[in-house]
VOKOL-78274 format. One record per residue (C-alpha): residue number from 1; residue in one letter; z negated, y, x negated. Coordinates in steps of 0.05 Angstrom, whole numbers, m for minus. Each point is the difference from the previous one (the first is absolute). Layout:
BEGIN
seq; type; z; y; x
NUM; A; Z; Y; X
...
END
This chain:
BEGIN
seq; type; z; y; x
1; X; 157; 520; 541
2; X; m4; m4; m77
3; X; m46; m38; m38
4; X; m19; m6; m71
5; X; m35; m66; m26
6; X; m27; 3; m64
7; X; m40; m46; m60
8; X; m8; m10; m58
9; X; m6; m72; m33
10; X; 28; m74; m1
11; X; 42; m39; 48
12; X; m67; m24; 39
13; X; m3; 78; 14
14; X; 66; 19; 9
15; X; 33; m58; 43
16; X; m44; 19; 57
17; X; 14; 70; m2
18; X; 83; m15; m6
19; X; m10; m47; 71
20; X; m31; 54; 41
21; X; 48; 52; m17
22; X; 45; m60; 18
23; X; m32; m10; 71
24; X; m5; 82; 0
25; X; 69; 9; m6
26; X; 14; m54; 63
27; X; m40; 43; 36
28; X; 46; 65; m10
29; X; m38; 28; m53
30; X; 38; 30; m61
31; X; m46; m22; m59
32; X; m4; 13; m75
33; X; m32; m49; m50
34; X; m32; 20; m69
35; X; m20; m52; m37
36; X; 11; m22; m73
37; X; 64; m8; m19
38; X; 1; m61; m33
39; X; 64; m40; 22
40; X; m39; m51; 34
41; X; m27; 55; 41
42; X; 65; 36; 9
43; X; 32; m84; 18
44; X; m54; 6; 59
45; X; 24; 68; 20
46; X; 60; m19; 5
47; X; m4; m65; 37
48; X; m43; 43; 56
49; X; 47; 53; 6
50; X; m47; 46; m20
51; X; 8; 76; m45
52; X; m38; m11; m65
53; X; m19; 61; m33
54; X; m30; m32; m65
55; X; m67; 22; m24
56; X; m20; 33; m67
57; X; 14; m63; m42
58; X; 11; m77; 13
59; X; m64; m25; 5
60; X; 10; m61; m54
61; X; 5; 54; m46
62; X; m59; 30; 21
63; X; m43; m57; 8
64; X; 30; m18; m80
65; X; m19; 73; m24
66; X; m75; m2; 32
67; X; m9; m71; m23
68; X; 16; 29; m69
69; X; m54; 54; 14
70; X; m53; m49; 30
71; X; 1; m48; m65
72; X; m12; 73; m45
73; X; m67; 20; 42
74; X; m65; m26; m12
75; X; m36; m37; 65
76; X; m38; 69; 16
77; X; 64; 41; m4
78; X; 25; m41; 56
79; X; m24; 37; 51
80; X; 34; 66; m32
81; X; 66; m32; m8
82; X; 1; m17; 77
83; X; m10; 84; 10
84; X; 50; 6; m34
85; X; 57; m40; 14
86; X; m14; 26; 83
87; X; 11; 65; m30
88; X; 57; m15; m29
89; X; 25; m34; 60
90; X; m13; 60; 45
91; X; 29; 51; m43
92; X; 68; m38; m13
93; X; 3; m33; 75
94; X; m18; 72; 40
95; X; 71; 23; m26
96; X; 42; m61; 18
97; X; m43; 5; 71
98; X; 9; 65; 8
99; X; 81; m5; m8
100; X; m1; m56; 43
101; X; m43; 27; 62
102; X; 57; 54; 0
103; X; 16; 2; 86
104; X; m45; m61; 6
105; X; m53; 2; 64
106; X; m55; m51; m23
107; X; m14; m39; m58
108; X; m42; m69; m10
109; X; m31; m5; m65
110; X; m10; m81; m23
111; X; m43; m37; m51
112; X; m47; 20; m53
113; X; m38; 73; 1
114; X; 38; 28; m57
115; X; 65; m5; 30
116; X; m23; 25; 70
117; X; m30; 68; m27
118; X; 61; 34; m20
119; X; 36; m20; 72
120; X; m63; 30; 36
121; X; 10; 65; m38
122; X; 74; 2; 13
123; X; m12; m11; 71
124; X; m47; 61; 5
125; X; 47; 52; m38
126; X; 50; m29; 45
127; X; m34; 2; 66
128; X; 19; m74; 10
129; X; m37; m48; 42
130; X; m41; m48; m48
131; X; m23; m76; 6
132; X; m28; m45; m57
133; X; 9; m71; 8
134; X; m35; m61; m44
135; X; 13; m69; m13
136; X; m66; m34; 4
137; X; m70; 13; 35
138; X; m42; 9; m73
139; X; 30; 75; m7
140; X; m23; 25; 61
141; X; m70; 32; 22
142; X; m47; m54; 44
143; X; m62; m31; 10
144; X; 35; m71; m5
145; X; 13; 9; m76
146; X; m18; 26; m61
147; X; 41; 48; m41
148; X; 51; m16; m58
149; X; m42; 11; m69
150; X; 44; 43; m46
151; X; m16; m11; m68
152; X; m52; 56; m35
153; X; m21; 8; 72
154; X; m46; m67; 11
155; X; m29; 0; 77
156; X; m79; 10; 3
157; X; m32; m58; m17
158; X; m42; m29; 56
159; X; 29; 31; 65
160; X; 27; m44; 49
161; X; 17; 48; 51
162; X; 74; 14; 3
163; X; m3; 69; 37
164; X; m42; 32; m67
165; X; 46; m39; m46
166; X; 58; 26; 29
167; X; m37; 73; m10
168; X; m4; m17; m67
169; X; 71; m17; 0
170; X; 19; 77; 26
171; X; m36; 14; m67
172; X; 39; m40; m40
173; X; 69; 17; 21
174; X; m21; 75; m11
175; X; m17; m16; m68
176; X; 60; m31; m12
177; X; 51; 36; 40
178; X; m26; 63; 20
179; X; 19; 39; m60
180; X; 64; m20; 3
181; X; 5; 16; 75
182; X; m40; 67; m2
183; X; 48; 20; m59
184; X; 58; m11; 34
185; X; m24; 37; 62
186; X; m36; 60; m41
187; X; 76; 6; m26
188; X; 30; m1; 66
189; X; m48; 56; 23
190; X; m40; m46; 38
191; X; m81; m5; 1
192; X; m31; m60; m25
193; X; m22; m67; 49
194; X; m59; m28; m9
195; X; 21; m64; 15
196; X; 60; m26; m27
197; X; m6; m68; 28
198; X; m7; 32; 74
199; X; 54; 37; m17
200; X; 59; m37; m23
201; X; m22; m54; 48
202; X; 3; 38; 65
203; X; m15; m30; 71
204; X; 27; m40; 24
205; X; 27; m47; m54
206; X; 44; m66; 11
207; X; m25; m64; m22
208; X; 63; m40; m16
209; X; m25; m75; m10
210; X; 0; m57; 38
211; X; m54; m4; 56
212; X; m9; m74; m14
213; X; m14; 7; m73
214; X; m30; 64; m9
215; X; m27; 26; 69
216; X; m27; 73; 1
217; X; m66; m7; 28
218; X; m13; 67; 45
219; X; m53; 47; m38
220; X; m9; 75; 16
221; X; 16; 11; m73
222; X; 82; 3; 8
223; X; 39; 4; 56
224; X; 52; m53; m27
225; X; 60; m29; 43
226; X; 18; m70; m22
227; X; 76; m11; 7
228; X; 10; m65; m34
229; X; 39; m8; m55
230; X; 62; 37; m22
231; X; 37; m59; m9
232; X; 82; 8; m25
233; X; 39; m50; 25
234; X; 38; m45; m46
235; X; 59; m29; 6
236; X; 30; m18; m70
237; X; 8; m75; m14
238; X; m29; m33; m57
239; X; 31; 0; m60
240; X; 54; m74; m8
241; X; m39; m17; m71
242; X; m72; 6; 47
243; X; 33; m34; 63
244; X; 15; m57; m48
245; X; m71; m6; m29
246; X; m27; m10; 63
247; X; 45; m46; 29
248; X; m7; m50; m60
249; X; m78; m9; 4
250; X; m65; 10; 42
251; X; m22; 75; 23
252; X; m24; 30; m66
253; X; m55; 50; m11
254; X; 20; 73; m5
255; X; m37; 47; m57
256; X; 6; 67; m1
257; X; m28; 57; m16
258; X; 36; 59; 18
259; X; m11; 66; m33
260; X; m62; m27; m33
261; X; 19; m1; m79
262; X; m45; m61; m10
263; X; m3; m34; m70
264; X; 56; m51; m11
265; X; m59; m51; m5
266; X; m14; 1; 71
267; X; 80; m24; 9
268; X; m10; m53; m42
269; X; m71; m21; 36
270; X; 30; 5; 63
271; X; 65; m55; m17
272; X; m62; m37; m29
273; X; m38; m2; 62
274; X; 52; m21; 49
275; X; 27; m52; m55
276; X; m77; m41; 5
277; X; 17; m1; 72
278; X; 65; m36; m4
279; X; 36; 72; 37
280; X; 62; 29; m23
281; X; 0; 76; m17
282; X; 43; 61; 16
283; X; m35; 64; m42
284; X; 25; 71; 16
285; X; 8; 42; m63
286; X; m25; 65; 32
287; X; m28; 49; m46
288; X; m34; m39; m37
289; X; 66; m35; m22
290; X; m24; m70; 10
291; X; 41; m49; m35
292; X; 12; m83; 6
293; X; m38; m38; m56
294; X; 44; m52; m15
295; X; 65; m23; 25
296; X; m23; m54; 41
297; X; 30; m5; 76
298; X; m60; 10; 38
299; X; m6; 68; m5
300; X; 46; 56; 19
301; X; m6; 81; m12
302; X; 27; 50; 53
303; X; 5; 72; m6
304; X; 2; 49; 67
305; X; 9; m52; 57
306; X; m11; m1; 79
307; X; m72; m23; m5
308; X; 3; m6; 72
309; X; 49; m51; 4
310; X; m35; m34; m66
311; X; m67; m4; 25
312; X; 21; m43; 59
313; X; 25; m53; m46
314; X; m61; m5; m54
315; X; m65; m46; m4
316; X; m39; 68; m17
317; X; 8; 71; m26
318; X; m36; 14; m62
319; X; m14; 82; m12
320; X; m32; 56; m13
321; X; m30; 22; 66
322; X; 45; 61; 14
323; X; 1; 17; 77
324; X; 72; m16; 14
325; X; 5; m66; m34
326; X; m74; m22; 36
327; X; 44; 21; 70
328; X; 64; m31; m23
329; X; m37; m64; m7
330; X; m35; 3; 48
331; X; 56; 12; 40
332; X; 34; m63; m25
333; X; m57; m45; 19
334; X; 2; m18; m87
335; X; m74; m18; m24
336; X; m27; 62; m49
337; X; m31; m8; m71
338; X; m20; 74; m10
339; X; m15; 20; m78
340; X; m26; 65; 22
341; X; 11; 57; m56
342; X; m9; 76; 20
343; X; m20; 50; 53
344; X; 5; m31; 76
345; X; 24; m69; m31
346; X; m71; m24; 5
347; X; m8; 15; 67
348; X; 63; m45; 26
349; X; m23; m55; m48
350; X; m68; m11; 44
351; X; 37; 7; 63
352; X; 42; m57; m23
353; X; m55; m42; m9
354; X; m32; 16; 64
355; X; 52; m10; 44
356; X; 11; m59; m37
357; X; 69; 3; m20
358; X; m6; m2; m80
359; X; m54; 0; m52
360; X; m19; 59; m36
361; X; m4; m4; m71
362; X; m63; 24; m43
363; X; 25; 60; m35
364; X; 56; 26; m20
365; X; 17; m41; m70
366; X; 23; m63; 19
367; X; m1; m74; m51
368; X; 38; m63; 27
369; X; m72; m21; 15
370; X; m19; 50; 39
371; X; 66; 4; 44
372; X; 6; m77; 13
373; X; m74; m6; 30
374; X; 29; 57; 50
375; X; 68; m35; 12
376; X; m51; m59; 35
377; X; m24; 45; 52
378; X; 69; 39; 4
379; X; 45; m64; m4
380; X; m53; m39; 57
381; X; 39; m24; 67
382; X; m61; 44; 33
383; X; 22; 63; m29
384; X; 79; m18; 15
385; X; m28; m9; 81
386; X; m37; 63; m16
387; X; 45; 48; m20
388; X; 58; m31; 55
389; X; m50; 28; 45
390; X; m11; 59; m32
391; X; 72; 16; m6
392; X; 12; m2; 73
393; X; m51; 53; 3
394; X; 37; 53; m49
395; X; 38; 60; 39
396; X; 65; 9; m29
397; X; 12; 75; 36
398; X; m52; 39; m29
399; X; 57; 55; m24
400; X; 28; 6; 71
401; X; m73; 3; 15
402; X; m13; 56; m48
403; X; 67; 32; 17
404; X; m12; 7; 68
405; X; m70; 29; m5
406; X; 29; 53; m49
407; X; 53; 22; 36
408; X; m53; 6; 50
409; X; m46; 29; m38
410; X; 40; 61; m24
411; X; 37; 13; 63
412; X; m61; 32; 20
413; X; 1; 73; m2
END
């Protein structure tokens, strides 16, 4: 059996993707993976034994070239610019997919909507089996949640019933998608769907989060499998200069904030913060290219590092709110402060604070104010008992999970 595994987006997106076609291939399966091919992406391939067939442009490049496009657009335009860049993403993806899928049996389309549509048409013009999976509960269909607000696209003001709202939302991504999609189709030869959403979603759809930290509630709205996460096992060891840091003092607090370009201020905040508490630092550069503020000792910066090895050796993890760094955590048993920024990063915030294994923080621009009065509840003995608890809790097979139900899955005649 072949399969082709495709997204489109940052690590928290492709990592996942790159340990089920890991746990796929244990299983027999010959799999390909197309993702961006940015050479931390292509490092992951690698390490998982996986074929990377790289997407239609590294994705930092991307993300730079639509940040560049954002800051040009007025507020209203927003909406507009989201069209689009999905159109963009369909027209230049379908042909990488398309190449790809060549002698391929199934493929499993990952992570945003954008950068599932152009693997759903591929899989029709190649008669191949289709699943979409998703990496948190907020994206699908059910009467336990309300829909993601796009911008331009504001939900009704008033309702409080999740099964119109998420009518409304079938609305919304026609509005924002469905030219793109019909377009593509029309030139294909292919009628017109009047729901996209329906569509590129199909049924059923894999849920690929943690059970303890974001159960899928049942709702006749999606049929949705949860898996558990795709975790990808690492083994690397921590770099000597990092070993040595955290030898020489007490656990430090870990900020990061992945793919998130946040301003360098929130860097600086952040060393502020854990400084009032009398905590060492270790910052991650990640996109935002974070820096140390001085060249005192407490602090030290890290680029790509085995976060799971990390995690199990800091006070807390400072971040962003991105799905795999919430499980990684979580995972670790490390106390969250979650400076929630974008899309489904909201979402894991709160379920931090109600499990009570971090604080949430209010909003996404952070002062050393601000992130010290959260370091109390994240940095409490409660909330280190907590999330030890917690952490026991967290299923580290999720892929083989998700493997195994696939291979299933499209054995089927």
């Amino acid at each position: 059996m072949r399969i082709l595994l495709s997204t489109y987006g940052s690590r928290g997106d492709v990592e996942p993707v790159v340990a089920l076609g890991e746990r796929l291939q244990a299983l027999g399966a010959e799999v390909r993976v197309s993702v961006p091919g940015d050479e931390e992406f292509a490092a992951l391939c690698a390490r998982a034994g996986v074929e990377l067939v790289p997407a239609f442009a590294p994705v930092r490049e991307w993300v730079k070239e639509m940040t560049r496009r954002r800051a040009s657009e007025s507020p209203k335009d927003v909406a507009a610019l989201i069209s689009g860049q999905a159109a963009e993403i369909l027209a230049r993806q379908y042909d990488t997919l398309m190449a790809a899928a060549e002698g391929c049996d199934a493929v499993v389309a990952c992570g945003l909507f954008p950068s599932c549509a152009p693997a759903r048409l591929v899989a029709g013009q190649r008669h191949m089996r289709y699943i979409l999976a998703t990496f948190c509960p907020i994206w699908l269909p059910s009467a336990h949640n309300r829909p993601h607000e796009y911008p331009g696209h504001p939900l009704p003001a008033g309702v409080t019933d999740n099964r119109l709202l998420w009518e409304t939302d079938i609305a919304t991504k026609n509005a924002l998608f469905g030219q793109a999609i019909n377009s593509w189709r029309a030139s294909l030869g292919l009628p017109a769907v009047e729901n996209v959403r329906d569509y590129v979603y199909g049924d059923p759809v894999l849920l690929a989060c943690d059970p303890a930290l974001g159960p899928w509630l049942p709702s006749d709205l999606t049929d949705a499998r949860q898996t558990g996460a795709w975790i990808l096992a690492d083994e690397r060891p921590l770099p000597d200069g990092l070993e040595a840091f955290l030898e020489a003092g007490p656990p430090p607090v870990y900020v990061g904030f992945g793919s998130i370009a946040v301003a360098k201020e929130a860097g600086r905040a952040a060393i502020e913060a854990v400084r009032a508490k009398g905590r060492r630092t270790v910052i991650a550069r990640g996109w935002a290219e974070l820096v140390l503020t001085d060249d005192r000792d407490d602090c030290f910066a890290v680029g790509d590092v085995n976060q799971q090895a990390l995690f199990r050796r800091v006070a807390a993890v400072m971040h962003h709110g991105g799905a795999g760094t919430t499980v990684a955590a979580a995972r670790a048993g490390a106390p969250q402060l979650v400076v929630p920024q974008i899309g489904d990063q909201p979402y894991w915030a709160r379920r931090v604070a109600e499990l009570g294994i971090g604080a949430a923080h209010d909003g996404p621009v952070p002062t050393a104010g601000s992130l010290s009065a959260a370091m109390e509840t994240a940095l409490a003995p409660e909330t280190r008992i907590r999330s030890s608890e917690v952490a026991r809790l967290v299923r580290a097979d999720g892929a083989a999970v998700a493997a195994k139900l696939l291979i299933k899955m499209f054995g089927r005649a």
